[in-house]
C-alpha positions in Angstrom: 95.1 135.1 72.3 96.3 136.7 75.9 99.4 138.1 75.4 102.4 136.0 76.5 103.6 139.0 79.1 100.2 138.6 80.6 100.8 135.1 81.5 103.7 135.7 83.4 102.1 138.3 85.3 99.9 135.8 86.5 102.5 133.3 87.1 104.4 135.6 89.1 101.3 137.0 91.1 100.5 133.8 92.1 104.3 132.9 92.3 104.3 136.1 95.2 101.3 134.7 97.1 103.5 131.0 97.0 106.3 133.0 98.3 104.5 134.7 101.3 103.5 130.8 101.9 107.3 129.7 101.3 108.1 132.5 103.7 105.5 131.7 106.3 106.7 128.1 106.2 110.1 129.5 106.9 109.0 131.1 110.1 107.1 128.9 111.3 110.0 126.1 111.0 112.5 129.2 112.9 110.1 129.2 115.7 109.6 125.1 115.7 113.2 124.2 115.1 115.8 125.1 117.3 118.9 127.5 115.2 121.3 124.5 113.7 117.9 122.5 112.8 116.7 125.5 111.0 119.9 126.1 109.4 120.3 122.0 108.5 117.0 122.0 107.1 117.3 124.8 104.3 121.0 123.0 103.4 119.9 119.8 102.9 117.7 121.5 99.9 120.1 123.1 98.6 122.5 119.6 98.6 119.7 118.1 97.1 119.6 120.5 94.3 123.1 119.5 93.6 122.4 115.5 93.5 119.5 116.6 90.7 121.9 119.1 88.4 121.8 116.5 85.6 118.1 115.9 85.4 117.9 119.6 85.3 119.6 120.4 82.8 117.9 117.0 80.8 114.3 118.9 82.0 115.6 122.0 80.3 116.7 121.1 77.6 113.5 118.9 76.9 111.9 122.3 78.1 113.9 124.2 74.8 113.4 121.4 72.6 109.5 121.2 72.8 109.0 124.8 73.0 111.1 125.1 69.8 109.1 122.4 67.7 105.9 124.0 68.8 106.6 127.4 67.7 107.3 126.1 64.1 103.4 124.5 64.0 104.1 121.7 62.9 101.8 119.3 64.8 102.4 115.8 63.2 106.4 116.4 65.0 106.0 118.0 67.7 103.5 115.0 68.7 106.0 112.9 67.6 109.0 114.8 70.0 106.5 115.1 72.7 106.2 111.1 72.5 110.0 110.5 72.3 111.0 113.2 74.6 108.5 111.6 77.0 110.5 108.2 76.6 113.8 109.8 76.6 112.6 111.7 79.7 111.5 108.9 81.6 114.8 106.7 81.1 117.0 110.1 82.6 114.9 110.3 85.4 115.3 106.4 86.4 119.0 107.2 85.6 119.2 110.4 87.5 118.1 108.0 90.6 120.2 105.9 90.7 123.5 108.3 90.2 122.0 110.3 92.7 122.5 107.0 95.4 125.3 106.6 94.3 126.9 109.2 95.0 124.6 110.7 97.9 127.0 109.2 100.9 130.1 110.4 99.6 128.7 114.0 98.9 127.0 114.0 102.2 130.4 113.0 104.2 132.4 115.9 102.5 129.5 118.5 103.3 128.5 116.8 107.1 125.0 115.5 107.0 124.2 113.4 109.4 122.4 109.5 108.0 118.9 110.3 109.2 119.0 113.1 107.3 120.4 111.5 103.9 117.6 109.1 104.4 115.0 111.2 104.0 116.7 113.9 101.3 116.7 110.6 99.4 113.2 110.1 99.3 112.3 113.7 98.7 114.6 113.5 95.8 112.7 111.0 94.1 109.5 112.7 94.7 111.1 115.7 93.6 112.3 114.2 90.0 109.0 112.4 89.1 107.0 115.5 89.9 109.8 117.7 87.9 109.1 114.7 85.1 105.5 116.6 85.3 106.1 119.9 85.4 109.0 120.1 83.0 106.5 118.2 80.2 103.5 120.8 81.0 106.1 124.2 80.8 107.3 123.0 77.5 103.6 122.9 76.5 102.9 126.5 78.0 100.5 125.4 80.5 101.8 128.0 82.7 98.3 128.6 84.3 98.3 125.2 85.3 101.4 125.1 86.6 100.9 128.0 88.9 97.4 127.1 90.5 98.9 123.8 91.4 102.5 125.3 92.8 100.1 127.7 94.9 98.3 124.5 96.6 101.7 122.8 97.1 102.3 125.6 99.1 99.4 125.3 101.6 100.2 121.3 101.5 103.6 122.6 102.9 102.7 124.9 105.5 100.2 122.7 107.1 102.3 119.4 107.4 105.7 121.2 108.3 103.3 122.5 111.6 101.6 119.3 111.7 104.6 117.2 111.7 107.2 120.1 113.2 105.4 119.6 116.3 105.3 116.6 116.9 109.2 116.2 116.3 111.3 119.4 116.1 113.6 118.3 113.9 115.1 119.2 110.4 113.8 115.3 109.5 110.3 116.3 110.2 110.6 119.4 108.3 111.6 117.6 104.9 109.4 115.6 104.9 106.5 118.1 105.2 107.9 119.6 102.0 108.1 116.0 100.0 104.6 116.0 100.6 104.0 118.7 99.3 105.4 117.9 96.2 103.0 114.9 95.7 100.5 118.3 94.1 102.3 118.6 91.4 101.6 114.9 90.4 97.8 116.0 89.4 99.2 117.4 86.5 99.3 114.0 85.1 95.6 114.0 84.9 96.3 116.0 81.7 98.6 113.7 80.3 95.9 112.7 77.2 95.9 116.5 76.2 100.1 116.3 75.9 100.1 113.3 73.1 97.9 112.0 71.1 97.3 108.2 70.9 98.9 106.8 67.9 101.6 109.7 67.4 105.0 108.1 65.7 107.5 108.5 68.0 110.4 110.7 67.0 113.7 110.6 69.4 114.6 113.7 70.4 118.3 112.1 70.6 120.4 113.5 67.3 123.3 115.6 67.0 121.7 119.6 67.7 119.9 118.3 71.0 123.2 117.1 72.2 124.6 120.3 71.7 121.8 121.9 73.1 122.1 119.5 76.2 125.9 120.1 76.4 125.2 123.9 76.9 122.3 123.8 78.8 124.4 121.6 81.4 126.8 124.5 81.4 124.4 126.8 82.0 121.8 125.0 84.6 125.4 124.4 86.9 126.5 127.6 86.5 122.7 128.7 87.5 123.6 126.4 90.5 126.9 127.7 91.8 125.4 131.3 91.2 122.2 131.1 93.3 123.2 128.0 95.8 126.7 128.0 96.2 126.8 129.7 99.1 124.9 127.8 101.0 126.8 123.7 100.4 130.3 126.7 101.5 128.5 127.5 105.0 127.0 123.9 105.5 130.9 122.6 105.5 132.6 125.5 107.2 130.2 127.3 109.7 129.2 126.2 112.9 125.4 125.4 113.9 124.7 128.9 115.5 126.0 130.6 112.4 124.8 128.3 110.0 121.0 129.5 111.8 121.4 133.0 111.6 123.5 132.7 108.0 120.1 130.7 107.1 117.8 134.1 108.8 119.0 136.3 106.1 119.2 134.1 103.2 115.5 133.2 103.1 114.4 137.1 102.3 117.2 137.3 99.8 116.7 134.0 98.1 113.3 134.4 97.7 113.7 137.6 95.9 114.6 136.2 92.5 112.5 132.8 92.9 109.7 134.5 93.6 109.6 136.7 90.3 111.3 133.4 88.1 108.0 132.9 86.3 108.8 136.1 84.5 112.2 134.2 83.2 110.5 131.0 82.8 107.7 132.3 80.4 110.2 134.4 78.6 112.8 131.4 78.3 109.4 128.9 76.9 108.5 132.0 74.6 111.8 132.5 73.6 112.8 129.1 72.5 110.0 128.7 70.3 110.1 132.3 68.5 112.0 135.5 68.3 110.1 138.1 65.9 107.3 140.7 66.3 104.7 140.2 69.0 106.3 137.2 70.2 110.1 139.4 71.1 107.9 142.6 72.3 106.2 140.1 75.0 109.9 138.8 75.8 111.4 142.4 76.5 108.1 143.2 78.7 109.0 140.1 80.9 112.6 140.8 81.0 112.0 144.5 82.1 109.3 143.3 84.4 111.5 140.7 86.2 114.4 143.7 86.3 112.1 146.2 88.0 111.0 143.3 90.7 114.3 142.6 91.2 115.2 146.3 92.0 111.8 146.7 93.9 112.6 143.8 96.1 116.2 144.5 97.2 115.2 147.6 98.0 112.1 146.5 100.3 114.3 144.1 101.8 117.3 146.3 102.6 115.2 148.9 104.2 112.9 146.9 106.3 115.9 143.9 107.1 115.6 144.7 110.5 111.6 143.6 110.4 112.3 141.0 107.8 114.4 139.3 109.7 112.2 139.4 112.9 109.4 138.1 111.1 111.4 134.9 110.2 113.1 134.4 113.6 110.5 135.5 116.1 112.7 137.4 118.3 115.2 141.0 116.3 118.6 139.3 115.5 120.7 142.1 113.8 123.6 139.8 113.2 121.4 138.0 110.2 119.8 141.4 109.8 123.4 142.7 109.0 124.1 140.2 106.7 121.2 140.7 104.7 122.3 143.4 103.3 125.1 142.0 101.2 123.3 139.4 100.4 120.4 141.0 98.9 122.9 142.9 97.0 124.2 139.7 95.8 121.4 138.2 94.9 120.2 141.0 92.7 123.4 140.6 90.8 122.5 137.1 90.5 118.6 137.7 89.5 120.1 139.6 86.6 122.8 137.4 85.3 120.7 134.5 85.2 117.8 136.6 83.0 120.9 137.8 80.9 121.9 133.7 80.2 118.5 132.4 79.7 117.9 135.0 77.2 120.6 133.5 75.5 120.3 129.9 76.1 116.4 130.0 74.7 118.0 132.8 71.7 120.7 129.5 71.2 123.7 131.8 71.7 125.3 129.1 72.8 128.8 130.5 73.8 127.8 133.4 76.7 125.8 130.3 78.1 128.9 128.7 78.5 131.1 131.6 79.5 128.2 131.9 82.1 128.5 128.4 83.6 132.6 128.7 83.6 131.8 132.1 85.6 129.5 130.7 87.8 132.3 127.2 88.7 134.8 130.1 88.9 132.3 131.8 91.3 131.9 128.7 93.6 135.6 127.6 93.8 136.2 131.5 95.3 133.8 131.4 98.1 134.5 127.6 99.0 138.5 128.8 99.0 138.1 131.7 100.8 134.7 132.1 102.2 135.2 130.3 105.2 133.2 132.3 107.6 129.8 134.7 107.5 132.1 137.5 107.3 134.5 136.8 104.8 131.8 135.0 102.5 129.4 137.7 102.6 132.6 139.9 101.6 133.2 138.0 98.3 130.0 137.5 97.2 128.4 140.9 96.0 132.3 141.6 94.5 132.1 138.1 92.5 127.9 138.2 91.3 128.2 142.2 90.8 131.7 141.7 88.4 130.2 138.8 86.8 126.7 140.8 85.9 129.1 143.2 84.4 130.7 141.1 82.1 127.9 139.2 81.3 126.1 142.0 80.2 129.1 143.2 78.1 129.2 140.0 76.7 125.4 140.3 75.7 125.3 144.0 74.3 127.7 143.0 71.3 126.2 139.6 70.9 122.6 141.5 70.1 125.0 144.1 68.3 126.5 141.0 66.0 123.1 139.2 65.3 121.0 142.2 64.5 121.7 142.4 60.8 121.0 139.2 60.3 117.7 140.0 62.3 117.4 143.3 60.5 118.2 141.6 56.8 115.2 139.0 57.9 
C-alpha cells in the first residue's frame, strides 16, 4: 500500500500547480477588472462561504464519520453508513439551499452587495453544494488521487472562462460566474458513484446520539475555521472603501493562498486520522503535519521577501501600499495555517473540547476585528496579535491534551 504521507504529497503538488492556476486567475481578473470589481469579486466568495457554514460542517462531519467506520473494516456497515449518510447528505444539502435564500438578502444588506451580484452568488452556491455533495462523499472514501486530478482541471476550466467571459464584460458578475463553471468538474466524480455503495446495502442512518455530538463540535470548529481564515475579509467588505478594498484584496491573494494551497496535507491527515491513530497509520499523520508546518514556514517566508514582486505579478503595475500590507498578513496567516492543523488534529483525534475552545477563539477573533478593524491599518494591526496569541494557546492547550491521553495510549 502507498504510504498515506505519500498521498498527500501528491495532493499538495498538484494542489501547488492549482494554486499557480488560482493565482494566475487572480491576475488576470486585476488586469480585466477595474480595483473595487477586483476587490468585490474575491468578497462575494468569501460571503458565500459564510451562507454554506452549516453544510460544511454537515460535509465534515459525514467526512469523520465515514473515515471512522472504514478504518474499523467492517464492510457490511460502513456500506450501510455510506448509504444512509448519502440520504442524510442529500436532505442537508436541499436544506442548506433553502436557508441559504433565506437569509442571503438580509446578510447581503448588512455587508453591501449590490442585487446583481446576490443573483449570481446564489447560483454559484448551489453549484458549489452539489459538487461539495461529491467531493465530501469521495474524501471520506480516500479517493484523494481523484479528487486532485479533477480540482487541477477545475482550475484550467477557471482560468479560461474568467478571460473568456472577463472580456467580454469587466465586471465582478462575469468573474463568478467563470468560477461556477468551473465547479461543474467536480460533478464527474459522480461517474464513480457505483464504486461508493453497493446495490442492495441496508441502509443504516448515520443520525444517533455520538454523530450529533460529533456534528455539534464539528460546527464549532468549521466556524471557528471560518472567522480564522475569512473574517477579515466580510470586516473590509463593510468598512473599506472600493480603492482599499482593491489593494486590501492585492495582498490577501498571496497570503490566503499560502495555507490553501498546502490543505491537502491537513485534509489527508484529518481522513487518516479519523479512521486510526496507532503505528504506521500515526507515523504517516506526524509526516503530514510536519510537512504542512515546514510549507507554511517556507511560504511566508517566499512571500515576505519577494512581496514587492508578488504583488506586481497580481496587479500588473508595483503597488507598495498592498505590498506593505502583505507583510502582516502573511504573518497572520501562518498563525492561522498552524492553529487550524493544531484543531483538526483534534477534531479527527475526537478531543472534542480544544475543538470548541477553538471555534469560541476564532467568534472571539472575528467580533475584535469587526469592532475595531475598521480600516487597512488598524485591521492589519490586530490581526497577527489576535492569530499569533491564539496559536499560542491553542498549542498549550494541545501539548497537555497529548500529555493526558498518552497513558492511555501507552497502557494500549
Amino acid at each position: 500500500m502507498v504510504k498515506l504521507w505519500r498521498s498527500g504529497i501528491f495532493w499538495s503538488v498538484l494542489g501547488s500547480i492549482g494554486g499557480l492556476g488560482h493565482l494566475a486567475f487572480s491576475g488576470m481578473m486585476a488586469r480585466l477588472l477595474s480595483k473595487p470589481e477586483f476587490g468585490y469579486s474575491n468578497t462575494i466568495l468569501t460571503y458565500i462561504g459564510l451562507l454554506s457554514l452549516p453544510l460544511t460542517m454537515v460535509s465534515t462531519s459525514l467526512v469523520h464519520y465515514i473515515a471512522h467506520f472504514r478504518g474499523q473494516n467492517d464492510e457490511a456497515r460502513l456500506q450501510g453508513l455510506l448509504a444512509g449518510c448519502q440520504e442524510f447528505l442529500l436532505k442537508a444539502t436541499l436544506a442548506g439551499s433553502i436557508l441559504a435564500v433565506v437569509l442571503a438578502d438580509p446578510l447581503a444588506r448588512f455587508f453591501g452587495f449590490r442585487a446583481s451580484l446576490m443573483l449570481v452568488a446564489l447560483i454559484y452556491f448551489m453549484v458549489n453544494v452539489w459538487s461539495g455533495f461529491a467531493v465530501a462523499l469521495c474524501q471520506g472514501m480516500a479517493w484523494f488521487k481523484r479528487i486532485a486530478l479533477i480540482a487541477l482541471a477545475a482550475v484550467g476550466l477557471k482560468v479560461l472562462f474568467g478571460w473568456v467571459m472577463t472580456s467580454l464584460s469587466p465586471t465582478a458578475e462575469m468573474a463568478l460566474w467563470a468560477i461556477t463553471v468551473s465547479l461543474l468538474a467536480n460533478l464527474t466524480l459522480l461517474y464513480w458513484w457505483k464504486d461508493i455503495f453497493q446495490h442492495g446495502a441496508r441502509r443504516i442512518s448515520p443520525w444517533n446520539q455520538e454523530f450529533l455530538h460529533v456534528l455539534l463540535v464539528t460546527g464549532a470548529y468549521v466556524v471557528g475555521n471560518y472567522c480564522f481564515l475569512s473574517g477579515d475579509t466580510m470586516v473590509a467588505q463593510k468598512y473599506f472603501s472600493g480603492e482599499a478594498l482593491g489593494d486590501y484584496q492585492y495582498a490577501a491573494r498571496w497570503a490566503i493562498n499560502m495555507p490553501i494551497t498546502i490543505a491537502p496535507l491537513l485534509l489527508v491527515m484529518f481522513t487518516s486520522r479519523s479512521g486510526g491513530r496507532e503505528g504506521q497509520a500515526l507515523s504517516d499523520q506526524r509526516i503530514l503535519l510536519s510537512l504542512y508546518a515546514v510549507g507554511l514556514a517556507c511560504g511566508a517566508t517566499a512571500i515576505i521577501l519577494l512581496r514587492s514582486l508578488l504583488v506586481k505579478i497580481i496587479s500588473g503595475h508595483p503597488n507598495p501600499e498592498a505590498a506593505a500590507m502583505l507583510i502582516p498578513y502573511t504573518i497572520t496567516m501562518s498563525f492561522v495555517g498552524l492553529g487550524q492543523a493544531i484543531a483538526m488534529w483534534s477534531l479527527a483525534s475526537r478531543w472534542f473540547k480544544l475543538a470548541i475552545f477553538y471555534g469560541a477563539f476564532g467568534v472571539i477573533y472575528w467580533l475584535a476585528l469587526m469592532l475595531l478593524g475598521h480600516t487597512p491599518t488598524a485591521l492589519l494591526q490586530i490581526m497577527p496579535l489576535g492569530a499569533g496569541g491564539t496559536f499560542f494557546l491553542l498549542l498549550l492547550l494541545w501539548l497537555l491534551t497529548m500529555r493526558n491521553h498518552a497513558p492511555a495510549k501507552a497502557t494500549a
